[in-house]
C-alpha positions, 0 to 999 in steps of 0.5 A: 500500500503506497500514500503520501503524507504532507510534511511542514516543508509542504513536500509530499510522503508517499506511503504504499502496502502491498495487502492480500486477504488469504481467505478467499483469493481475489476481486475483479474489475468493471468497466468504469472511470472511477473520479476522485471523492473526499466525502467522509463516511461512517464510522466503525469498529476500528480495533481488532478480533478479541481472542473469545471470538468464534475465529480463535475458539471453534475454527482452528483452521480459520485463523491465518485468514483472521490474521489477515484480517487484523493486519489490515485493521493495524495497518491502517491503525497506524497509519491513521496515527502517523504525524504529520498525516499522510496525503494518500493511502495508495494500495497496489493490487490483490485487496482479496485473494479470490476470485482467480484464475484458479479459483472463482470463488467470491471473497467470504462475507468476512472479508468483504465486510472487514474492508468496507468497515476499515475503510469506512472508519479510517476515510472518514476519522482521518479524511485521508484518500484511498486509492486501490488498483487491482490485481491478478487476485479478486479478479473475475476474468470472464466477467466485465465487473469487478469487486472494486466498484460496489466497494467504492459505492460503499465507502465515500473517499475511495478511488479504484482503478480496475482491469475494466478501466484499464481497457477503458481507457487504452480504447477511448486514449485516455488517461488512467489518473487521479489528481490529489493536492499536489500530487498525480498518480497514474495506475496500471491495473494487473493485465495478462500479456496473453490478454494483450497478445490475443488483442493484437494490443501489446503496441497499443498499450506502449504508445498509450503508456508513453502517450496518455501517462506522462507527468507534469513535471512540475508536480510530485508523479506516483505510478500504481502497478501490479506486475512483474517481470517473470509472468511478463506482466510489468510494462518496461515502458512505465520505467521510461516515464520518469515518475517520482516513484513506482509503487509497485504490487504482485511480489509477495516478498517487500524489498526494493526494485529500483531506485524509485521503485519498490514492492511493499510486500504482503502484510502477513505470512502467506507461505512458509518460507516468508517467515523470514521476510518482513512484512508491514507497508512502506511511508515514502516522502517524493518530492518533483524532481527528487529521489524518493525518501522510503522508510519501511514500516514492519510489524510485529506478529505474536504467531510464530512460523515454524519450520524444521527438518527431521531425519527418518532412521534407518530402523525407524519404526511407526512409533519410534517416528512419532515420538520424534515428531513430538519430541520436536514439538515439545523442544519448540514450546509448543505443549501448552493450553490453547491460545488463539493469538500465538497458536502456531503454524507448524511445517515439518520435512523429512528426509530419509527412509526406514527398513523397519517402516514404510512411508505409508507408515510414516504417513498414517503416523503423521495423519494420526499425530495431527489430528490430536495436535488439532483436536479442541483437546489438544495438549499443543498450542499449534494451528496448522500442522503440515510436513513434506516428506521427501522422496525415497527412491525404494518406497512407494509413492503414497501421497495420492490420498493425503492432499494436504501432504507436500509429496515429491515421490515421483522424482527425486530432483525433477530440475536436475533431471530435466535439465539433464534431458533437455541437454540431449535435445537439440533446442530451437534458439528461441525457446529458454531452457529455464523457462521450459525447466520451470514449467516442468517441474511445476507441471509434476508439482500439480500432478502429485498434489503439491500445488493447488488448481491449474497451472496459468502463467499466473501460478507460474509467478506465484510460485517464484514469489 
């Protein structure tokens, strides 16, 4: 999410975090100019989900998507409380996680009501705007609407820019700006390249860019963008246009791009290899003609994320197995009562194989201890509880059954292995070994059960985020 603040000098912050609800997936876009408004609006609940809460008590499972939900409620918390106040809170794409292309699904009821409640609030105690683009994510791609336009109808003060008025706007030549006191800003809602291929549209949209987004370099310029570099789907010539800064989203991991670039980054810990990523929004100071001034704002969770690799002995039995897993839970802290607020998240890998035992040993093992970990009476403060069992050339694959399970039985380094095939062929030099690589090893990735719903160019980039 990107916003800018006034300072006493009269220059402009600019402040932009990359948020995702993962409760459901993400929202679409609807054909229509969205003009700018500053009308306040009413006022809700701005703190976050008490810990007695139906969430925290009955729906275990729920939780990560409730921690989504507070960490939007903080973030605008704090922003609301920063001084001098901010000029604009700028969010740069996947205010939901679904609809997607994998998944067309709405948003749930939750996590509609919780943005509209938010902002709400925040526009209307503050009288600060908020402008959101969209992204891949709550995007509807067979359908002209979008879930960005009945939320502006609801919360007075919000600006959104969406796919719709995207092509709206390329086909009437016309700018995609909003003009706030002294400062622009110019969106670039997320659009796929097939999309623009099929259209014969991909020149089109480079002229419109260079032609209809130019700043007024006498005024602070802020670009809005979803996009990277590996789906192909961030436009090199925004980079040509010399904005003051490019708030950019679709890269869940927060850090910098370039020197007047950055993503913000999600505002809590989707996957579990982001454990160590900071998470929270950025506060940017931009100033016409000068280089952006970014201070990241991080924030602090009470849930840990725990990760841990376990070794499988050679004459590991049933047993003998689980004992270990529990040990390794126990040595974590984690044998306590239960707590809603710092439950953790658990990922556990294996590595190794067992004469005694075989994997589908190990497996009914692990499916029995997870269900005790996450039984309303366990004796484990835990929340999710997964493992990855790693491949074992002389067992038998057996995680057909068990989708929650992380499995990679079918080939022990599928990148290696491919690659070492494709050296054998004789490739024509338009093709990218490491993109063909990629598409290899995600395909099996689908197939035994490791990722979820279709392979898309999309779910090619997320998988790299």
């Amino acid at each position: 999410m990107t916003y800018s603040r006034r300072t006493r000098a009269g220059t402009r912050a600019l402040k932009r975090r990359y948020l995702k609800n993962t409760s459901c997936e993400e929202l679409e876009s609807c054909l229509q100019e969205s003009p700018t408004s500053q009308t306040p609006t009413l006022a809700q609940d701005h703190e976050t989900v008490s810990s007695p809460n139906v969430w925290g008590q009955e729906m275990r499972s729920q939780l990560l998507e409730n921690d989504f939900y507070d960490r939007f409620r903080e973030i605008f918390k704090r922003i609301a409380e920063i001084d001098p106040p901010v000029d604009l809170v700028v969010h740069s794409g996947d205010l939901y996680n679904s609809p997607w292309e994998g998944n067309p699904q709405q948003p749930p009821v939750v996590a509609q009501e919780t943005t509209i409640t938010v902002l709400q609030e925040f526009i209307k105690d503050t009288g600060i705007p908020v402008l959101i683009i969209e992204g891949n994510h709550g995007l509807y791609r067979l359908l002209e609407v979008s879930l960005l336009d009945p939320l502006k109808k609801a919360v007075p003060g919000l600006d959104v820019a969406t796919q719709q008025d995207l092509k709206w706007a390329i086909s009437k030549e016309e700018p995609l700006t909003f003009y706030y006191e002294n400062l622009d800003v110019f969106c670039f809602p997320f659009i796929d390249e097939p999309v623009l291929k099929a259209s014969n549209m991909v020149e089109t949209y480079d002229d419109w860019i260079t032609t209809y987004q130019k700043p007024d370099r006498s005024r602070p310029s802020v670009a809005v963008v979803h996009g990277m570099k590996l789906d192909r789907t961030l436009n090199d010539a925004i980079f040509s246009m010399n904005y003051d800064y490019v708030a950019l989203g679709h890269d869940h991991r927060q850090h910098k791009h370039s020197s007047k670039a950055w993503y913000a980054g999600s505002p809590e810990r989707w996957r579990f290899d982001e454990v160590t990523n900071e998470k929270g929004f950025l506060l940017v100071d931009i100033e016409a003609g000068k280089a952006p001034e970014v201070a990241p704002q991080v924030l602090e969770f009470k849930r840990p994320v725990l990760r841990g690799n376990l070794s499988v002995d050679n004459d590991e039995t049933g047993q003998s197995f689980e004992e270990k897993v529990q040990s390794w839970l126990d040595s974590e802290g984690l044998k306590g009562d239960w707590d809603p607020t710092t439950a953790a998240r658990v990922r556990l890998s294996f590595e190794g194989s067992s004469k005694q035992a075989s994997s589908f040993d190990f497996t009914l093992a692990l499916e029995s201890l997870r269900h005790r970990i996450l039984s309303s009476d366990s004796e484990y403060n835990v929340a999710q509880f997964y493992w990855n069992m790693q491949p074992s050339a002389d067992k038998e694959f057996v995680g057909g059954d068990y989708p929650e399970i992380e499995s990679e039985y079918l080939i022990e380094d599928p990148q290696s292995d491919f690659k070492d095939y494709l050296s054998s062929l004789e490739l024509d030099s338009s093709l990218d070994e490491k993109t063909l690589t990629l598409i290899a090893v995600r395909a099996l990735e689908y197939a035994v059960g490791k990722r979820q719903g279709k392979m898309t160019t999309g779910s090619l980039a997320e998988g790299e985020n």
